[in-house]
C-alpha positions as CSV (number, residue, x, y, z in Angstrom):
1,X,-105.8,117.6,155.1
2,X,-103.9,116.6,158.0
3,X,-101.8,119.8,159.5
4,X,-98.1,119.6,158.1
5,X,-98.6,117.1,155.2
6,X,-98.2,118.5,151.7
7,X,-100.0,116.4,149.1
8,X,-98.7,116.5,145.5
9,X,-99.8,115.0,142.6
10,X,-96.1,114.9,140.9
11,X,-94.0,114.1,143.5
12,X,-92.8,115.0,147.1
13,X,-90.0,117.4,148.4
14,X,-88.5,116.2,151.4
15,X,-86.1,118.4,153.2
16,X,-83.1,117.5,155.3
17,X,-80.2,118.7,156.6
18,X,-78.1,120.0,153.9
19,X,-80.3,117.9,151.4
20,X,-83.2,118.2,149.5
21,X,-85.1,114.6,148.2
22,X,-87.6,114.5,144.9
23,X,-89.6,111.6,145.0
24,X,-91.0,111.7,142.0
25,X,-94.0,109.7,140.5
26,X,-95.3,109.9,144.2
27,X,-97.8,111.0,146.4
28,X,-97.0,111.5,149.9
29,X,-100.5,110.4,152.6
30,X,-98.3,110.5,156.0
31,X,-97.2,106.9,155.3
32,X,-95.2,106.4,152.3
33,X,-91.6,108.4,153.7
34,X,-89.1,106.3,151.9
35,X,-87.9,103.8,155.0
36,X,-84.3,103.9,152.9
37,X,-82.4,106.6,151.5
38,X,-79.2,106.5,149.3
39,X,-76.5,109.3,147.8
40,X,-74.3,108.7,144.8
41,X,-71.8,110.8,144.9
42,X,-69.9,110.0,141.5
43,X,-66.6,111.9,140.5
44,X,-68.7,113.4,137.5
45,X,-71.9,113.9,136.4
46,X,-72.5,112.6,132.9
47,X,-75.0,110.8,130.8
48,X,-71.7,108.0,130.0
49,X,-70.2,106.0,131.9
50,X,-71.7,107.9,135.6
51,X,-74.8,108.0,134.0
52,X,-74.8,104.4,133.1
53,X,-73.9,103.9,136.8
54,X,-76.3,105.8,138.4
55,X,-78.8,104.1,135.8
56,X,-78.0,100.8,137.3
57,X,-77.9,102.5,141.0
58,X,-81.3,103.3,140.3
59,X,-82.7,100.4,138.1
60,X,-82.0,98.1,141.0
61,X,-83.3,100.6,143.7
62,X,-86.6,101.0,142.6
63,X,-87.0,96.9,142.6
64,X,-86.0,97.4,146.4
65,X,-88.0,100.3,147.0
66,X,-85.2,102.5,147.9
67,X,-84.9,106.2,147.2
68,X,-81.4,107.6,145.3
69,X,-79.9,110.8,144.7
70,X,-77.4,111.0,142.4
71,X,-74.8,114.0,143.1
72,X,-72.3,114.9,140.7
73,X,-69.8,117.3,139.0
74,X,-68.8,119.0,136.0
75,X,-65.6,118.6,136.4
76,X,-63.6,116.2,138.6
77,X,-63.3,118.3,141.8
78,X,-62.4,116.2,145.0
79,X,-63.0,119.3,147.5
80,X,-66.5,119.3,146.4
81,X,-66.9,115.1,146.4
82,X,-65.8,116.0,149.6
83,X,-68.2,118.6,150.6
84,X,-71.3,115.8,149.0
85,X,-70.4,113.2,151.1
86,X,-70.3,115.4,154.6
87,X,-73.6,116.5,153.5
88,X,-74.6,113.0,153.1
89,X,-73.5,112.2,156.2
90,X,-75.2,115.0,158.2
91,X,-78.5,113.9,156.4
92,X,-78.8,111.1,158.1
93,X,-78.8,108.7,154.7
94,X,-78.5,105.0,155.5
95,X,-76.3,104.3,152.9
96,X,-73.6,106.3,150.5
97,X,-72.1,104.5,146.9
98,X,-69.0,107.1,145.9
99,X,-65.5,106.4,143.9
100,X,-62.4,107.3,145.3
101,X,-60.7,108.7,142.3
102,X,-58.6,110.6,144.8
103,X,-57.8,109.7,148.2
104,X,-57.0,113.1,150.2
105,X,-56.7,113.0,154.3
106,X,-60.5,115.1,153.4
107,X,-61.6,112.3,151.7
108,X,-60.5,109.8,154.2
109,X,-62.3,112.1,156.8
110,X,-65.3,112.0,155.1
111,X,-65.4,108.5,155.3
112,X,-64.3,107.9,158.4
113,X,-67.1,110.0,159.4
114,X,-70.0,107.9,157.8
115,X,-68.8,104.6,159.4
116,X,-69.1,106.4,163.1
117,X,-72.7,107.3,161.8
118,X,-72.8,103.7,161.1
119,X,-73.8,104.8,157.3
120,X,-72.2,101.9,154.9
121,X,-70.6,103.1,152.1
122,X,-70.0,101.3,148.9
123,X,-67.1,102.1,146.7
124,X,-67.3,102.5,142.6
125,X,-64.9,101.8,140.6
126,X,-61.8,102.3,142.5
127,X,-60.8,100.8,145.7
128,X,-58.7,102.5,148.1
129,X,-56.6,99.8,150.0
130,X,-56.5,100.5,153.8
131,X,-59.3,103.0,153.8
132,X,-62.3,101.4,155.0
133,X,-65.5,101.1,153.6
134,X,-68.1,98.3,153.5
135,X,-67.0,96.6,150.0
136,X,-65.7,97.4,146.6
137,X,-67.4,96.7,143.7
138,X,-66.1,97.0,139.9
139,X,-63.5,95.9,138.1
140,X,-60.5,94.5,139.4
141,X,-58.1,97.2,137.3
142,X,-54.5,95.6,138.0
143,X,-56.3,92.6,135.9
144,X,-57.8,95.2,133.7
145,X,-54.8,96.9,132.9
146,X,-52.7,93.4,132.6
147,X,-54.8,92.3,130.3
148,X,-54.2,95.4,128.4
149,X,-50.5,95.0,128.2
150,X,-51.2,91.7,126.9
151,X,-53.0,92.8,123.7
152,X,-50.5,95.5,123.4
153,X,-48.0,93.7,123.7
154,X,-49.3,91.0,120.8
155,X,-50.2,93.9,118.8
156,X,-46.7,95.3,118.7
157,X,-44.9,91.7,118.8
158,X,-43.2,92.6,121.8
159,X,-41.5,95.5,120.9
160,X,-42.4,99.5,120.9
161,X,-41.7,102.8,122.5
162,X,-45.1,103.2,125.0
163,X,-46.8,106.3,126.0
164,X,-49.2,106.0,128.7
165,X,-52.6,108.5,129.1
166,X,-54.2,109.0,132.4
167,X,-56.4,111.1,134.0
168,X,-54.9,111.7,137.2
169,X,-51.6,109.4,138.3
170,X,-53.0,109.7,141.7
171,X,-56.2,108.3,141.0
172,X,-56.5,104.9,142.6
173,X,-58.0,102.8,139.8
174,X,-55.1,104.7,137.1
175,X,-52.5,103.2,139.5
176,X,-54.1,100.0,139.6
177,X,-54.0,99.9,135.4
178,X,-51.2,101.5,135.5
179,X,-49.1,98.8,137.8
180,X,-50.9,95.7,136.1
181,X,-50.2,97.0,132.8
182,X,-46.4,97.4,133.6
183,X,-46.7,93.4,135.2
184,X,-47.6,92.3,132.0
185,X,-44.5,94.1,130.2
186,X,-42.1,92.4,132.8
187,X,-42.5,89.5,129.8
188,X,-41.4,91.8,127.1
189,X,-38.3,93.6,127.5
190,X,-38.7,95.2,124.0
191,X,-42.3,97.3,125.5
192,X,-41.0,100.3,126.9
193,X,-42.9,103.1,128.5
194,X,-41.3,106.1,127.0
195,X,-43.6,109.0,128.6
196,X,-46.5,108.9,131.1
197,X,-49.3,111.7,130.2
198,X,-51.9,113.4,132.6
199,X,-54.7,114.5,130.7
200,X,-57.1,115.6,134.0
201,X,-59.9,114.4,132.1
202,X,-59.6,117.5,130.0
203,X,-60.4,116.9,126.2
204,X,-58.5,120.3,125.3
205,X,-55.6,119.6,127.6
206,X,-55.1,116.1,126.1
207,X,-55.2,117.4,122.5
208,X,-52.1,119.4,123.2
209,X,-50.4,116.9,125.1
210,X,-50.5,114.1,122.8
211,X,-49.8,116.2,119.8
212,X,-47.0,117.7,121.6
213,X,-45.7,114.0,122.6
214,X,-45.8,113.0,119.2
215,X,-43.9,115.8,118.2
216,X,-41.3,116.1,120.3
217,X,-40.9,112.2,120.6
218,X,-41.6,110.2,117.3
219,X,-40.1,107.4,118.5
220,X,-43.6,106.4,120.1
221,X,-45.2,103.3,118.7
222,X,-47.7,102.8,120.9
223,X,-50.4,104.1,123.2
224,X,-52.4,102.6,126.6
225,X,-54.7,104.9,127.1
226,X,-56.0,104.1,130.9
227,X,-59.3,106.1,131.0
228,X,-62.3,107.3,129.0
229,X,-61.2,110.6,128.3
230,X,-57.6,109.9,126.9
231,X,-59.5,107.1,124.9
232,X,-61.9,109.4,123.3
233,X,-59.0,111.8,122.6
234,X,-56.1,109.7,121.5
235,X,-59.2,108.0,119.4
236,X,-60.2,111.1,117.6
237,X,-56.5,112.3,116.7
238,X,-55.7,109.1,115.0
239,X,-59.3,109.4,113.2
240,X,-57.9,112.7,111.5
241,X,-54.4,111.9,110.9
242,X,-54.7,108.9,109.1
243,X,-51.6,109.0,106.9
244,X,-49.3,111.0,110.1
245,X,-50.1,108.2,112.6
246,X,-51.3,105.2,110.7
247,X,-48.3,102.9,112.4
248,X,-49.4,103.7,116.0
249,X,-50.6,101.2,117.7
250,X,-53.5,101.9,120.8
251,X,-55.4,100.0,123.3
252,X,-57.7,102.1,125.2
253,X,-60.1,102.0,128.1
254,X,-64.2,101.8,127.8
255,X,-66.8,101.6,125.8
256,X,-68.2,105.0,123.9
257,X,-69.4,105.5,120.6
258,X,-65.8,106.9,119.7
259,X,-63.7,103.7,120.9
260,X,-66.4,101.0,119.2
261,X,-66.0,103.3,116.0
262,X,-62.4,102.8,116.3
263,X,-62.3,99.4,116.6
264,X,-64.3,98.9,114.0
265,X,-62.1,101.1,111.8
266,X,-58.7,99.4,112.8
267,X,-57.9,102.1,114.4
268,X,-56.9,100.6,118.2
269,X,-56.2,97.2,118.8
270,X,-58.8,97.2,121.5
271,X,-60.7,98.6,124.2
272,X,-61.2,97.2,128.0
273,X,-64.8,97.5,128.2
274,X,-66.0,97.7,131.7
275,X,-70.0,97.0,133.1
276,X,-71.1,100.3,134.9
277,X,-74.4,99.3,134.5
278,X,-74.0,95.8,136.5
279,X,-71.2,97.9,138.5
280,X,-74.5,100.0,139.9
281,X,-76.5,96.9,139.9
282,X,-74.3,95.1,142.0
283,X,-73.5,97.9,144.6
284,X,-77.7,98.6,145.2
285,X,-77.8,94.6,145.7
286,X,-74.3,95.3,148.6
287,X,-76.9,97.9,150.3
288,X,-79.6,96.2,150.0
289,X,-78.4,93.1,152.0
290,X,-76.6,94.8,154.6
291,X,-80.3,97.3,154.9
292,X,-82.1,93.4,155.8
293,X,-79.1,91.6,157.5
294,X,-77.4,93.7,159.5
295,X,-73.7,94.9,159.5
296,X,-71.4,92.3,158.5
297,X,-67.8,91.8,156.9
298,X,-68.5,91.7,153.0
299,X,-66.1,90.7,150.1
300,X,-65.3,92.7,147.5
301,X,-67.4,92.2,144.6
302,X,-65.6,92.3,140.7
303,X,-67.5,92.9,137.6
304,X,-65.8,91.3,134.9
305,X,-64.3,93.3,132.1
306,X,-64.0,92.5,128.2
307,X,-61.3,93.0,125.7
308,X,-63.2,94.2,122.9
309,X,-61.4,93.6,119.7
310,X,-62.6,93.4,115.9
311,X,-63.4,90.0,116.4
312,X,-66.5,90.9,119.2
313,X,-66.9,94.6,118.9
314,X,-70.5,93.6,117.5
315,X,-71.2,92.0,120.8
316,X,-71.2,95.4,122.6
317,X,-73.8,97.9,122.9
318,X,-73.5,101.4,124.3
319,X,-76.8,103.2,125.9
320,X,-76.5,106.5,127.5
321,X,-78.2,107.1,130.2
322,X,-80.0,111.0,129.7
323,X,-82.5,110.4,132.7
324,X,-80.7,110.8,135.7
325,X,-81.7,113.7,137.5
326,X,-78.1,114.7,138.5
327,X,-77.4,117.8,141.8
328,X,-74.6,119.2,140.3
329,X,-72.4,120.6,142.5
C-alpha cells in the first residue's frame, strides 16, 4: 500500500479544516478525491421539508459526481448557521447552498466571506435582497403568499377578522408571504388582519398561542398560516375541536401528512405546496454550471408553487426523506 493512503472497503474519511467528509459506497486508490465538494447548510435538520431538500441536493449530485454534506440543526439557531458556513468557508468547499431565514450582520459576514474565497453560494428558499449571492432558487413567496390571500379571501367572501402564524417575522421568506398576502387584501377591504403570531417554529409554543388568541379574541374568522410549523399546529387544533372552531376558516403553507389530511377533511381551504425536492434539484444544476462555465451573472431561478385544494389534493404526494446523513450542529 502506498505510504499515506487508507484503503476502505465502506467508504473514505477525508479530513479538512474544520470538516470531516464520508464518502461512502467508496474506495479511495490515490485517484478518486472528489474534484467538487458542496455544504448544505439548512436552517433545520429534518427528514420533511430539509430532508426533501437535501434529497434533491443529493439526487442531482451524484448524476454530476459531486460530493455533499448536509449540515443541519435541531432547532432554528442562526449563531450556529453562522458558525457552519465559516467552517465551510475555511474548508476550502467550491460551492455552499444555505437559506437565509435570518439575515444578521454575522450572517451577512459569512457570506461576504465565501464570495472573497470565490466559493458561490446558492440560496434556498428565501432570498435576501441586497445581500449577494450567486442566485436564488425556490419559490417566489410574495406570489406565494398573494395567491394565498386570494383563496382566503374567496373562502371568506371577502370578509373576516385574520390572524396570521409565522415562524419568525424577521425571516425573509415570512416577510415575503407576509407582504404579498396583505397585496392581495388591498381588494378586500372587509379581510382584516386582526393579530400577527410568532410561533419560532415551536409546536408547544404555538399550541398556547393560538389557543390563547382564540380565546382572548373570538372575533377571528380566519387563519394564514405562513410556514410548516404553524400549519401543522393550527391543523391539529382544528382536528380536535371540531364543534369550538368548525367556522374558522385556514389556508396554510406546505405539504405534510397533517395539511393533505386536512384538506381532505374540509378542514383548511388550502395549502401552498411548494417543490423542495426540484428546489434542491435546481440549485445542484446552478453549481453545476457555474463548476463547468466559469463565474458568471445568473438569474434567479423560481420553482413554481401549487394551491392544493379538495379539488387536486389527490395529485400530491408526500415522501420523507430518512436517508440523509445530517451533522447536526
Amino acid at each position: 500500500m502506498k505510504r499515506g493512503i487508507a484503503v476502505m472497503a465502506a467508504g473514505v474519511i477525508l479530513f479538512t479544516a474544520g470538516e470531516i467528509w464520508l464518502l461512502v459506497g467508496e474506495t479511495y486508490d490515490g485517484a478518486s478525491v472528489p474534484e467538487r465538494k458542496i455544504t448544505f447548510v439548512a436552517p433545520m435538520a429534518n427528514a420533511g421539508y430539509w430532508g426533501i431538500t437535501a434529497g434533491g441536493i443529493r439526487d442531482r449530485a451524484s448524476e454530476y459526481g459531486i460530493h455533499v454534506k448536509c449540515v443541519g440543526f435541531s432547532e432554528l439557531d442562526v449563531e450556529k448557521q453562522v458558525y457552519a458556513l465559516e467552517n465551510a468557508v475555511l474548508s476550502g468547499v467550491d460551492g455552499i447552498i444555505t437559506a437565509p431565514n435570518e439575515v444578521t450582520p454575522e450572517f451577512q459576514k459569512a457570506v461576504m466571506e465565501a464570495e472573497e474565497a470565490g466559493i458561490p453560494v446558492v440560496f434556498v428558499d428565501s432570498n435576501a435582497k441586497g445581500l449577494a449571492c450567486t442566485c436564488y432558487v425556490g419559490a417566489d413567496n410574495f406570489e406565494a403568499g398573494k395567491r394565498a390571500g386570494e383563496k382566503l379571501a374567496a373562502a371568506c367572501e371577502g370578509k373576516a377578522e385574520i390572524a396570521v402564524i409565522t415562524s419568525f417575522s424577521s425571516s425573509t421568506n415570512q416577510r415575503d408571504r407576509v407582504e404579498g398576502f396583505q397585496e392581495a387584501l388591498k381588494e378586500y377591504p372587509d379581510m382584516k388582519i386582526a393579530e400577527v403570531l410568532e410561533g419560532e417554529s415551536n409546536t408547544v409554543l404555538l399550541n398556547e398561542k393560538i389557543s390563547g388568541l382564540l380565546d382572548e379574541q373570538p372575533e377571528i374568522t380566519a387563519f394564514f398560516c405562513a410556514e410548516g410549523y404553524g400549519s401543522k399546529s393550527m391543523c391539529l387544533l382544528r382536528e380536535k375541536n371540531e364543534e369550538r372552531y368548525r367556522n374558522l376558516k385556514i389556508v396554510t403553507f406546505d405539504s405534510t401528512d397533517t395539511t393533505t389530511r386536512a384538506v381532505k377533511q374540509g378542514i383548511v381551504e388550502a395549502t401552498i405546496v411548494q417543490n423542495p425536492h426540484a428546489m434542491g434539484i435546481r440549485a445542484m444544476d446552478v453549481l453545476y454550471q457555474l463548476f463547468e462555465e466559469g463565474p458568471e451573472e445568473m438569474e434567479d431561478q423560481y420553482i413554481d408553487v401549487m394551491v392544493v385544494d379538495e379539488e387536486n389534493v389527490n395529485d400530491v404526494s408526500y415522501i420523507r426523506r430518512e436517508d440523509i446523513p445530517w451533522q447536526v450542529y
